[in-house]
KENU-782296 format. One line per 10 residues: number of its first residue (from 1); their letters; for each residue x, y, z of C-alpha. Coordinates in Angstrom, 3 decimals, m for minus. Each point is the difference from the previous one (the first is absolute). Layout:
NUM) a) X/Y/Z ~ ...
This chain:
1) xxxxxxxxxx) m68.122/m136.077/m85.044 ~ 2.304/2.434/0.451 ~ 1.129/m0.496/3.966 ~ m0.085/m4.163/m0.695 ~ 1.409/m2.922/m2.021 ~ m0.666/1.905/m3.445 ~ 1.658/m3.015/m2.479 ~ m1.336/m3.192/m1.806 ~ m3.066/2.360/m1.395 ~ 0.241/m1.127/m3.432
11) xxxxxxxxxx) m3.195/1.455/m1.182 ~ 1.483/3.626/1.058 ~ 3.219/m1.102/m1.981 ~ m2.073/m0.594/m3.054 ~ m2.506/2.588/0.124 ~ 2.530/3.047/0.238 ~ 2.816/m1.358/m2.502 ~ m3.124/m0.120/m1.891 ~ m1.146/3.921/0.714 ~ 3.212/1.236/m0.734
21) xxxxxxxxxx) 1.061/m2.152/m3.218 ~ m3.866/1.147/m1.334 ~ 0.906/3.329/0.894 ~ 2.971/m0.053/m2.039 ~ m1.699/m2.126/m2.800 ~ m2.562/2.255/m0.717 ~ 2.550/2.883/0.188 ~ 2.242/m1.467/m2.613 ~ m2.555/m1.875/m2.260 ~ 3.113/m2.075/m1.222
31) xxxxxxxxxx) m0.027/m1.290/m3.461 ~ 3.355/m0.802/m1.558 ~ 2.376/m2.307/2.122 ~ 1.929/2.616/1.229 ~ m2.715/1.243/1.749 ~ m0.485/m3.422/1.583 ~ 3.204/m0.321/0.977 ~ m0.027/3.109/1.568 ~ m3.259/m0.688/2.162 ~ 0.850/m3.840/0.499
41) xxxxxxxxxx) 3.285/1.234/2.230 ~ m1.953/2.514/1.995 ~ m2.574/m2.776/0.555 ~ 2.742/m2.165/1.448 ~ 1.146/2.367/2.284 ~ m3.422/1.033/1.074 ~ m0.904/m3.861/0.623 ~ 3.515/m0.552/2.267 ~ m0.839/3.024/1.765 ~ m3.369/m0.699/1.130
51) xxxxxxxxxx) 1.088/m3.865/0.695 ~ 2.249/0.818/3.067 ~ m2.592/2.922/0.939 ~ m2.920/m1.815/0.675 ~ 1.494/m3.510/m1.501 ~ 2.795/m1.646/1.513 ~ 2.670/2.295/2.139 ~ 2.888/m1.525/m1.800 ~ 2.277/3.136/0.636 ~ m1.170/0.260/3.545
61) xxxxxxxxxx) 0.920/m3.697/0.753 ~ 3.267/0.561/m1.907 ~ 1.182/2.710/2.440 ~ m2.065/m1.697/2.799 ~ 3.450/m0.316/2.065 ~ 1.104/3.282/m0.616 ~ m3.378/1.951/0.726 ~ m0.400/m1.961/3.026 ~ 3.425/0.991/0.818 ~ m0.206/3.775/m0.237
71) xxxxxxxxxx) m3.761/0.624/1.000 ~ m0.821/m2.926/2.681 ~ m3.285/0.025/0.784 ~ m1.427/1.405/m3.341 ~ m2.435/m2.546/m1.619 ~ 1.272/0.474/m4.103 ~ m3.409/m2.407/m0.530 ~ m2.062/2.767/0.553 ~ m0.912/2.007/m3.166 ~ 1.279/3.230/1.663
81) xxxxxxxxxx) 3.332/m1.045/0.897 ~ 0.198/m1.529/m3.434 ~ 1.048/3.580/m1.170 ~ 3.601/m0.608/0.232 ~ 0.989/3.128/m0.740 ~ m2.098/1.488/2.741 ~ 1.418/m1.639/2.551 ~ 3.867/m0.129/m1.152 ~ m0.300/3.805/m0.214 ~ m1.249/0.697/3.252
91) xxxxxxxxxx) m3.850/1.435/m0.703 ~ m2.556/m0.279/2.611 ~ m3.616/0.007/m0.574 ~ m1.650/m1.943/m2.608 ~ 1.743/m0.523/m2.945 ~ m2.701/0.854/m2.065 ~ 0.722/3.427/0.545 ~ 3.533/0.567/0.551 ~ 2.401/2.198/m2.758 ~ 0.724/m3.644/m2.397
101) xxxxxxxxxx) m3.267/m0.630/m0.021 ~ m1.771/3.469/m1.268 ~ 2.958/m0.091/m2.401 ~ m0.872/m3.386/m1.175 ~ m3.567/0.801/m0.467 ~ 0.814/3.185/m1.842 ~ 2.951/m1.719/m2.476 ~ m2.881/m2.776/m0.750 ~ m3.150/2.560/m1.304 ~ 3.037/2.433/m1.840
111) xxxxxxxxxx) 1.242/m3.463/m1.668 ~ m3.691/m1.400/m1.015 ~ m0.870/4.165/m0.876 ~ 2.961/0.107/m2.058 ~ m1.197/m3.230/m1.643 ~ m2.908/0.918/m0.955 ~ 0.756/3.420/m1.588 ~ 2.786/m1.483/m1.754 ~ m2.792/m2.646/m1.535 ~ m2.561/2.577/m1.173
121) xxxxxxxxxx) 3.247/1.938/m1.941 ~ 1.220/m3.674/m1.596 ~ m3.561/m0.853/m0.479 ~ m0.575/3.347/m1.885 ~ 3.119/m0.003/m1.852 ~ m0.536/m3.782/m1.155 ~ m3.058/0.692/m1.406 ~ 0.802/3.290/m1.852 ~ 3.041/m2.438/m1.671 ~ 2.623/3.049/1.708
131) xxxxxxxxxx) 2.828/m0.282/3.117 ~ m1.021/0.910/3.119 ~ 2.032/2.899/1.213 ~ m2.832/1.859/1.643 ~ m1.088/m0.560/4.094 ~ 2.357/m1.800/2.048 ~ 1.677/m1.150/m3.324 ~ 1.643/3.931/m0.290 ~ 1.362/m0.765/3.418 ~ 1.798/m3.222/m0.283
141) xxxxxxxxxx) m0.364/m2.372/m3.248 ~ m0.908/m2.943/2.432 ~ m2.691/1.017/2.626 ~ m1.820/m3.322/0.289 ~ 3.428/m2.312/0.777 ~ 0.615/3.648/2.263 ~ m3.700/m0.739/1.504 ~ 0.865/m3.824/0.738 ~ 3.184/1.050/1.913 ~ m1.367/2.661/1.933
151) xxxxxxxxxx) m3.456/m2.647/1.323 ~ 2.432/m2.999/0.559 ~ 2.926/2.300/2.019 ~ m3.700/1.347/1.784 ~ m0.594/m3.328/1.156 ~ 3.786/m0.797/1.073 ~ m0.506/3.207/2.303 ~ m2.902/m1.529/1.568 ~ 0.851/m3.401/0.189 ~ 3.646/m1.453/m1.033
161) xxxxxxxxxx) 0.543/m3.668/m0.534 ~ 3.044/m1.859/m0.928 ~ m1.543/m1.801/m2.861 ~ m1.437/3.889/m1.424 ~ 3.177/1.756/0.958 ~ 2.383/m2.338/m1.981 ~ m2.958/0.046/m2.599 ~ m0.486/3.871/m0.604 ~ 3.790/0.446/m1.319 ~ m0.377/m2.846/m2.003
171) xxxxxxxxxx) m3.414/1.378/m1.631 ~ 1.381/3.693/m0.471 ~ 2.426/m1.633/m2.266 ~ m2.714/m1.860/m1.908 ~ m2.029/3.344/m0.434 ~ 3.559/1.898/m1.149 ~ 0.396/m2.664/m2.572 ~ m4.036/m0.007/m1.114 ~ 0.624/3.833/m0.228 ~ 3.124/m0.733/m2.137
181) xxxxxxxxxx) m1.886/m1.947/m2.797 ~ m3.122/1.817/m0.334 ~ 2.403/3.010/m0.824 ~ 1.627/m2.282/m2.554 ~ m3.993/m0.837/m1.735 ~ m0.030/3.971/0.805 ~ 2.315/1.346/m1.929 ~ m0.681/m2.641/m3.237 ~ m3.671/1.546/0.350 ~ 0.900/3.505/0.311
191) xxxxxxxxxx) 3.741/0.347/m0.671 ~ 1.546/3.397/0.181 ~ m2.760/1.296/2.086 ~ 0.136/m2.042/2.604 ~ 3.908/0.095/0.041 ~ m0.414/3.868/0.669 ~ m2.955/m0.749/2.520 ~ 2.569/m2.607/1.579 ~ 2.767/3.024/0.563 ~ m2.060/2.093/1.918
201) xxxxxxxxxx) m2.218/m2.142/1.628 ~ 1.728/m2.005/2.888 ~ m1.075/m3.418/0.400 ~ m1.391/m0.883/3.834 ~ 1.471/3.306/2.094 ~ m2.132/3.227/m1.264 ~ 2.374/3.166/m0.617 ~ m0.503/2.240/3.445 ~ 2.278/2.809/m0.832 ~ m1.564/0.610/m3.443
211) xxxxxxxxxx) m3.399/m0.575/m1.751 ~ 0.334/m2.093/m2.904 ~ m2.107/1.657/m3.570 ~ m0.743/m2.268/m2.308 ~ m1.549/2.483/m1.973 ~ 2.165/m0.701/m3.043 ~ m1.245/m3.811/m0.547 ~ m3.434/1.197/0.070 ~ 0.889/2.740/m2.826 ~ 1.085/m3.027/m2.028
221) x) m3.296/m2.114/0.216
């Protein structure tokens, strides 16, 4: 598959959107509609992405001219050469294995890890009827939009598109504003202990210089 034509296999289209959007399903167990919303948009970029990898090569016929252009005699319809960044940054070898790709692999299992230890503290913390502050949730007050980010800027690493690279922007946004109005049901839940959970915990970006205690809230349950 790999040194042929590797497009137009539809069933491979289908079968991993539908690996990774279980994956992330069964992480997230939504139930309200934010938590639809939230795995609808990954779902949609997951889908686009695995369309022009195994799909239809709509970015590679897009830039058809220019590839052709600056590396004559490469065959972009081969699923190799279909890493674009791979060959625009000069690695030899198989793509598989070169720096973007390890990367890629590595930002994908931390996003999906991150996911689901960030479910088991929600999980806990919605049954118990308290906030989750505990886990990833004393790190940053949104791990699972974090964990989203992190798999889907994986998967521009190891294979960029034009339809997922205008799309990922566009989705960060979304999660921002998700992130936005649970706070909002957040703080009418919880009120002034989330507020002081909200001013030391920072909201996607985990606090390097510093460890951030959230000993206090706990004191207060």
């Amino acid at each position: 598959m790999h040194d042929g034509n590797a497009y137009g296999l539809w069933t491979l289209v289908i079968v991993n959107s539908a690996i990774f959007i279980f994956f992330a399903f069964s992480f997230t167990k939504p139930k309200v509609a934010s938590d639809w919303r939230s795995l609808g948009v990954f779902s949609a970029f997951v889908v686009a992405l695995f369309t022009e990898m195994y799909g239809f090569p709509l970015t590679i016929y897009f830039l058809s001219g220019w590839l052709e252009a600056q590396y004559p005699g490469v065959d972009f319809l081969a699923h190799n050469n279909g890493h674009l960044l791979h060959q625009l940054m000069g690695f030899e070898g198989d793509p598989h294995f070169d720096p973007l790709h390890i990367a890629s692999n590595v930002l994908i299992v931390l996003g999906f890890f991150i996911l689901a230890s960030a479910w088991n503290v929600l999980h806990g913390a919605q049954q118990a009827g308290n906030m989750a502050s505990t886990g990833w949730y004393a790190k940053v007050r949104h791990p699972q939009y974090l964990a989203f980010i992190i798999i889907m800027f994986g998967f521009l690493l190891q294979w960029p598109t034009i339809p997922t690279v205008v799309m990922f922007p566009i989705l960060v946004v979304i999660y921002i504003r998700l992130a936005a109005s649970e706070e909002q049901r957040a703080i009418e839940a919880f009120g002034e202990t989330y507020e002081r959970y909200r001013d030391i915990t920072p909201a996607f970006i985990p606090h390097i210089s510093r460890r951030v205690r959230n000993t206090a809230i706990q004191e207060e349950r």
